[in-house]
C-alpha positions in Angstrom: 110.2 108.7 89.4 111.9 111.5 91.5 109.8 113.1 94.1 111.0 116.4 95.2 110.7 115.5 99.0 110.4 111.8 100.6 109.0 111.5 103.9 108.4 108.6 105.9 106.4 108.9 108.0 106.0 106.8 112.0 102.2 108.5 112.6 99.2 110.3 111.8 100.3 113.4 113.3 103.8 113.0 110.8 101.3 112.6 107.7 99.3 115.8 108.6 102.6 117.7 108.9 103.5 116.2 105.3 100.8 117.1 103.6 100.4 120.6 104.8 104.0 121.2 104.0 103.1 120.3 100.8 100.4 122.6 100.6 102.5 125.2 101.8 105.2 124.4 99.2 102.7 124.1 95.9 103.4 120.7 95.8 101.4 117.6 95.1 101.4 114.3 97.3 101.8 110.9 96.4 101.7 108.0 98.4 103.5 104.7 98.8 101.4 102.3 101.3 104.4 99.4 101.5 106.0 98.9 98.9 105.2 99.2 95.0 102.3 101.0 93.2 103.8 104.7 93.3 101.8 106.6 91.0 102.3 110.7 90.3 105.6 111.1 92.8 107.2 112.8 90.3 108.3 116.3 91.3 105.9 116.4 94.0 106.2 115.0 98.1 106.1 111.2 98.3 104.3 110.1 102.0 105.8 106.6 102.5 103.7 104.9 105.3 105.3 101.7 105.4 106.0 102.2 109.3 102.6 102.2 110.1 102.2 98.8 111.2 99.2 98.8 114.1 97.2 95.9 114.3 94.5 95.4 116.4 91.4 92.7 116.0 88.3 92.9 118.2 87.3 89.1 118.5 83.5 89.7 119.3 83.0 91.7 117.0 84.8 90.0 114.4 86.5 93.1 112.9 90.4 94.0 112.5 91.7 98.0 112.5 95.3 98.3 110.4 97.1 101.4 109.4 98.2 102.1 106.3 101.5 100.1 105.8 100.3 96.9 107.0 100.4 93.6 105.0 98.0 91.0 105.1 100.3 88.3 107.2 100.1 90.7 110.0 96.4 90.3 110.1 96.3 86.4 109.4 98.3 86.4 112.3 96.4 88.2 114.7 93.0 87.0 113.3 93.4 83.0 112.6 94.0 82.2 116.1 90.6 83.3 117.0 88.9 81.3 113.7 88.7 84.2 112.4 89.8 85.7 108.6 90.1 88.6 106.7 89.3 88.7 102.6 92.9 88.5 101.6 94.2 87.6 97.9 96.7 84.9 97.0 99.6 86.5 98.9 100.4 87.4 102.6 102.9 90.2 101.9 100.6 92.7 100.3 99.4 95.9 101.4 96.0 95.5 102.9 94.7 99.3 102.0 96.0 99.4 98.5 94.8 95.6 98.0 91.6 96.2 99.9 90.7 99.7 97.9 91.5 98.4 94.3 88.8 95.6 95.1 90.3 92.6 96.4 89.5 89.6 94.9 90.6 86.6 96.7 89.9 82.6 98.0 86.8 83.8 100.2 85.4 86.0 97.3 82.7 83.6 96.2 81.5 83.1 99.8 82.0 86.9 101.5 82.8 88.8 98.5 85.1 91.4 97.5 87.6 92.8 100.6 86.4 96.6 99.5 82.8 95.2 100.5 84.0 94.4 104.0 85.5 98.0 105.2 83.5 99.2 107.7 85.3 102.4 108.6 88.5 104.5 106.8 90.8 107.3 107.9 91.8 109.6 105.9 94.3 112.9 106.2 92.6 115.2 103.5 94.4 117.7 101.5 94.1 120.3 104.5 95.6 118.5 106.8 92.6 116.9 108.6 92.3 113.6 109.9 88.8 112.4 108.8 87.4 109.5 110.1 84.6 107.9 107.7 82.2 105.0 107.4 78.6 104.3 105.7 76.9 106.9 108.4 80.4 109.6 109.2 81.4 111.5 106.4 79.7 109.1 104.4 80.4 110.9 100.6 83.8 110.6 101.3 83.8 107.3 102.6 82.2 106.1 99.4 84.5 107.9 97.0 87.6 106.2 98.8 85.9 103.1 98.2 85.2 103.9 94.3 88.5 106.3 93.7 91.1 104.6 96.3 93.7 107.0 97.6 92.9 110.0 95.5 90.9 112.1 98.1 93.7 111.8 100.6 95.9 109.8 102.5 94.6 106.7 104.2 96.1 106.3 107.6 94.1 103.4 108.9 91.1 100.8 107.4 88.5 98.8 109.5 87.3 95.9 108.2 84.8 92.8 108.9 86.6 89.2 109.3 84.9 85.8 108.9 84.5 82.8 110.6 86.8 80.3 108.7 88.1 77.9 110.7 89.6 75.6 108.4 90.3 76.2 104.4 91.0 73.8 101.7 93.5 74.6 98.7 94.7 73.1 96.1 
C-alpha cells in the first residue's frame, strides 16, 4: 500500500492534529497500532502509533490502562509481579488493542473469557478531532460499536481493561 501521508505519532494531542489534517486535506485515515494489520492506507494518511507505549496497572483494582501501540509483554510485565494477568493470546509481542478488539481468544478464555469482554473503558480520537473517552456508562453507543466494529469509528489512543488473579499457570 502507499499512503499519501505517514505520520507517527508520540501522543494524543499528535493524533488529533493527524486526523484533522486529514479532514482538512479530503483524505481518509488508516491506522497501524504496532506493527502489521494495515488495512485501507492506500492514498489516504496512515496514523502509526507504535510510540505509544504507556503502561500503567492499578493493583487494587486489578485493572491495567495501555495506549495504543503497546504489546502484550509490556503488560505481563507490569501485571505478573502483582499475581495478576491480563487475557492475552499465545504471543507476547502482539498489539493489545488490535488483539483485544478483534476478540481475543487466548489460555484464560475458558476461565475469564474473551479479552474484548474485559475492556472496561476505550479512548478514541473521532473523525473531528475529539478525544472521546468511553465505557459501558460514557459515550456508551460508541463504546459498544468499538467493541463490535474495532477501529472503524476512530482512532484508539488508549484501552482499560480488567486483569485476573493467576498466580501460577500450567502449559503444555
Amino acid at each position: 500500500q502507499h499512503p499519501a501521508v505517514i505520520v507517527i505519532v508520540n501522543d494524543v494531542q499528535d493524533v488529533q492534529a493527524a486526523v484533522r489534517y486529514a479532514a482538512a486535506h479530503d483524505l481518509g485515515v488508516a491506522v497501524q497500532l504496532t506493527g502489521h494489520g494495515i488495512k485501507y492506507a492506500a492514498d489516504n494518511l496512515l496514523i502509526i502509533t507504535e510510540r505509544l507505549k504507556g503502561v500503567t496497572v492499578d493493583v487494587q483494582r486489578a485493572t491495567a490502562r495501555v495506549e495504543a501501540g503497546v504489546i502484550w509483554q509490556q503488560v505481563l510485565d507490569a501485571a505478573t509481579p502483582h499475581g495478576l494477568a491480563p487475557l492475552l493470546g499465545t504471543s507476547p509481542n502482539v498489539g493489545v488493542v488490535g488483539y483485544t478488539l478483534s476478540g481475543g481468544i487466548g489460555f484464560l478464555a475458558r476461565r475469564f473469557g474473551l479479552a474484548a469482554d474485559s475492556v472496561l473503558a476505550i479512548d478514541v480520537v473521532t473523525l473531528d478531532g475529539q478525544v472521546r473517552h468511553t465505557s459501558a456508562t460514557e459515550n456508551s453507543d460508541l463504546f459498544w460499536a468499538i467493541l463490535g466494529g474495532g477501529g472503524n469509528f476512530g482512532v484508539i489512543t488508549a484501552m482499560e481493561f480488567k486483569l485476573y488473579p493467576v498466580p501460577t499457570l500450567y502449559g503444555g
